[in-house]
N, C-alpha and C positions, 0 to 999 in steps of 0.2 A: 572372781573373788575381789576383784581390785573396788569395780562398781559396787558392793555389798556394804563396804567398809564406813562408811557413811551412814549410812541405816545403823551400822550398829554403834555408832556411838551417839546417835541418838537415842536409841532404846536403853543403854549406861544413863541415859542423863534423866531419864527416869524411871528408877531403880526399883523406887519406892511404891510403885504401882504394882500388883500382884499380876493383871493381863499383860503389862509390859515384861514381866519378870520370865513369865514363862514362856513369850515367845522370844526375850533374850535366848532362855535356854534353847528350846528347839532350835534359832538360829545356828548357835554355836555347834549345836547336835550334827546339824545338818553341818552345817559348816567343815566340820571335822570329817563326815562322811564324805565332803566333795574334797576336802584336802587329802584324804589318804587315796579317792579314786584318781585325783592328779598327780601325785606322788608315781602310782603302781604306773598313770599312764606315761611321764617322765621315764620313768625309768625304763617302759618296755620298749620308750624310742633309739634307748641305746645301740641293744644289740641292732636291730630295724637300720641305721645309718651305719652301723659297721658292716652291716651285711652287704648294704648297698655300696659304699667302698669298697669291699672285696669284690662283690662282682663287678664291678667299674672295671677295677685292679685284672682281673679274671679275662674281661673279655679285650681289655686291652694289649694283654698280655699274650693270647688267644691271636689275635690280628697281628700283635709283632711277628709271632710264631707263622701265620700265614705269609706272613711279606716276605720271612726269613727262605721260607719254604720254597715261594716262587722265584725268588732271587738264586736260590743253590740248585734249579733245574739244569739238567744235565743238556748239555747240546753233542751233537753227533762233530767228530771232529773231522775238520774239513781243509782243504789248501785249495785257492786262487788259481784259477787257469786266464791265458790271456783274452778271454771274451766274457770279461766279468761274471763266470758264473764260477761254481766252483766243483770238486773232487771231492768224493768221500769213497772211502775203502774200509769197508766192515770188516772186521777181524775176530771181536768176542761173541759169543752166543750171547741171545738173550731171548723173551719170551714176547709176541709179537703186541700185548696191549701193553707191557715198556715201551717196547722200539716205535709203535704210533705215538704215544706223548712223545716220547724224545723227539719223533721227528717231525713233529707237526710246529713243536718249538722252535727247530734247526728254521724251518722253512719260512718262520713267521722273521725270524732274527735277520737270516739270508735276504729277505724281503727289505727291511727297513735297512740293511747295508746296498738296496741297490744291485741284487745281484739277478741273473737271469738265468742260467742254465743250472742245475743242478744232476751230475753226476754219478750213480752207487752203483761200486763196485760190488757186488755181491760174492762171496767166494762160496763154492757149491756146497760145503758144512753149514751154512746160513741159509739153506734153502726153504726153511718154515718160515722165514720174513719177508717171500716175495709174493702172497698172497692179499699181505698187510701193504707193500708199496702199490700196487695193482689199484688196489681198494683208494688210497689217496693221491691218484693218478698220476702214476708215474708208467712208463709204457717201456717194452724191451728194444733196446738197443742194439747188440750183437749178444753175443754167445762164446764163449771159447768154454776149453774142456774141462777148466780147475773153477771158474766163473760166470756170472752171466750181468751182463750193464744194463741197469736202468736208467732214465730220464727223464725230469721234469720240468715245464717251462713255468717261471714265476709269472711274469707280465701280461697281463692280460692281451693283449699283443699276440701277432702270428710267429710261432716259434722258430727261431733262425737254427737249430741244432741241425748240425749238416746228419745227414742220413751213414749208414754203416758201408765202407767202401763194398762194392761187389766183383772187383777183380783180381785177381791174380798175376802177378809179375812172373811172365814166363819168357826163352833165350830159346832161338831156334840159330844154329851157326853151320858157316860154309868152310871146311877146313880145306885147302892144297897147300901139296909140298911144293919145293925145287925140281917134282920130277912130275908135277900136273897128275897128282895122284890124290883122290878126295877122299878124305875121312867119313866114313860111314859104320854104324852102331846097328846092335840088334838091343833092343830092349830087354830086358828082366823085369819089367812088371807095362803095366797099361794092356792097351790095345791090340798092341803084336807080336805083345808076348808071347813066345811058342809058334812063331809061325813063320820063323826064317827071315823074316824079310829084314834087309839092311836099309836104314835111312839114316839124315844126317841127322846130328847129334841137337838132343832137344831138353827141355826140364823147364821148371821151377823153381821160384826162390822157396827156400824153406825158413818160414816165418818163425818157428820156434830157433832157430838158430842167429836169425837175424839182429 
């Protein structure tokens, strides 16, 4: 429009010619017609930049909401043992494609704190979650009757986790009196139970008491 403007006041400046007159008009004609399709196109660029604000607005708002997200990941709670690795003692239920996010987090977090063994106690009401630790290589440790421990080594490195004791603390004793008289026992449970035979006094520590 801007370029135009010049033509037309040339064509003003000779009025008086009849060919000049009328393509004054058509100018103007036309003129008007690209002034109101400039106008409608003005105007449809409004909403167009507001929209695009909003979505700016939208997806940034979007990403805060992801960051927000990743930041409030839950981690499995843990306590420091003295070989930099750590303890975890499961207590609530939950459903096992939870407890893999959760602990794939734990592990990643564990990892950049430097730590190397990891721990889970398992209590035998949580027994649908050891298929899920299995699966993200953690391997069994012992067993008791309310429990079962898993373990994991971070480092890529040969695992230092010492293995599950395999003995028993057992007491076999020699009793004499002041009269060289030696204490001798029949059992009520094992080997000779029921069968008379006297020997010297023997057992077990009993670990659940211990």
């Amino acid at each position: 429009m801007l370029r135009s403007l010049p033509k037309l006041s040339l064509l003003f400046s000779s009025a008086r010619n009849p060919h000049y007159l009328a393509s004054v008009q058509r100018f103007i004609s036309v003129g008007r017609r690209a002034a109101s399709r400039v106008k409608i196109g003005v105007a449809s660029t409004v909403p167009i930049r507001s929209m695009s604000t909003s979505t700016i607005s939208s997806a940034i708002t979007s990403e805060t909401a992801a960051e927000d997200q990743v930041q409030r990941v839950n981690l499995l709670r843990s306590t420091d043992d003295n070989y930099d690795g750590v303890i975890v003692e499961l207590d609530q239920p939950m459903d096992s494609t939870t407890f893999i996010s959760i602990l794939r987090a734990s592990v990643s977090h564990w990892k950049k704190l430097g730590k190397k063994g990891v721990w889970i106690k398992l209590p035998i009401h949580l027994v649908n979650l050891v298929e899920a630790l299995v699966k993200e290589g953690f391997w069994y440790h012992h067993a008791e009757p309310k429990y079962l421990m898993l373990v994991y080594w971070i480092p890529e490195s040969p695992s230092t986790i010492p293995a599950n004791a395999t003995h028993r603390v057992g007491i076999g004793s020699f009793v004499m009196n002041e009269k060289q008289e030696v204490l001798v026992v029949q059992e009520n449970s094992g080997l000779f139970q029921g069968t008379g035979v006297w020997k010297f006094p023997t057992g077990v520590v009993d670990q659940t008491k211990s």
